[in-house]
Wavefront OBJ file of the C-alpha trace (Angstrom):
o trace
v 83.126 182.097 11.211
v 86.279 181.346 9.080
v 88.873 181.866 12.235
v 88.855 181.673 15.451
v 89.023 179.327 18.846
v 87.274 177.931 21.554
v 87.644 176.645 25.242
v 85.732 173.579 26.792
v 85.764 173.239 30.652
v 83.849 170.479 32.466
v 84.226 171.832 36.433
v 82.180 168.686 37.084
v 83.911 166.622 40.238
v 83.583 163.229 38.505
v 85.450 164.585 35.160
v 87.599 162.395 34.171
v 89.347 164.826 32.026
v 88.192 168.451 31.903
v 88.857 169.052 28.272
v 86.435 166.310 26.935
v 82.775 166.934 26.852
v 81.884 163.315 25.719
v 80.523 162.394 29.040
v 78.474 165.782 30.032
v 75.514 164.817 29.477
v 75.251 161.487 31.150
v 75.282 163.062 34.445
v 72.333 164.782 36.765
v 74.066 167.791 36.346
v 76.215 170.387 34.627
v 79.245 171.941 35.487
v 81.230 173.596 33.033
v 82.502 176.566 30.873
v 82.575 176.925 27.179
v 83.898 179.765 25.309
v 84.000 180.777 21.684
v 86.375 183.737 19.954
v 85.160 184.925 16.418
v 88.310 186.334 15.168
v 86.326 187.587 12.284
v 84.373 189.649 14.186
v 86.258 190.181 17.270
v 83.947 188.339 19.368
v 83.676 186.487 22.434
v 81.059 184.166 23.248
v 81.411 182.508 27.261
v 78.867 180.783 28.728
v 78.903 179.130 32.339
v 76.727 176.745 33.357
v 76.092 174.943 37.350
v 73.390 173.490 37.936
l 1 2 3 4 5 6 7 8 9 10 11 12 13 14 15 16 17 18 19 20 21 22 23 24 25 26 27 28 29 30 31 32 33 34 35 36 37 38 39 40 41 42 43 44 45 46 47 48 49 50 51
């Protein structure tokens, strides 16, 4: 993939701030939304996760 974007979305209550993932993991569990655009291929990739 040459071009394209993507969108990070942690829904999690005790998110400090939504747009960084740097603290996802360190929690019992996983609230967010991630998506990816391919603009090469016209593409788009979204995955949601609660657990």
């Amino acid at each position: 993939m040459e071009s394209g974007c993507y969108f990070f979305q942690d829904r999690h209550r005790e998110a400090e701030d939504p747009g960084d993932p740097s603290n996802l993991f360190s929690r019992n569990a996983y609230n967010f939304t991630a998506a990816l655009y391919d603009a090469g291929s016209e593409t788009l990739y979204y995955y949601e996760l609660d657990t």
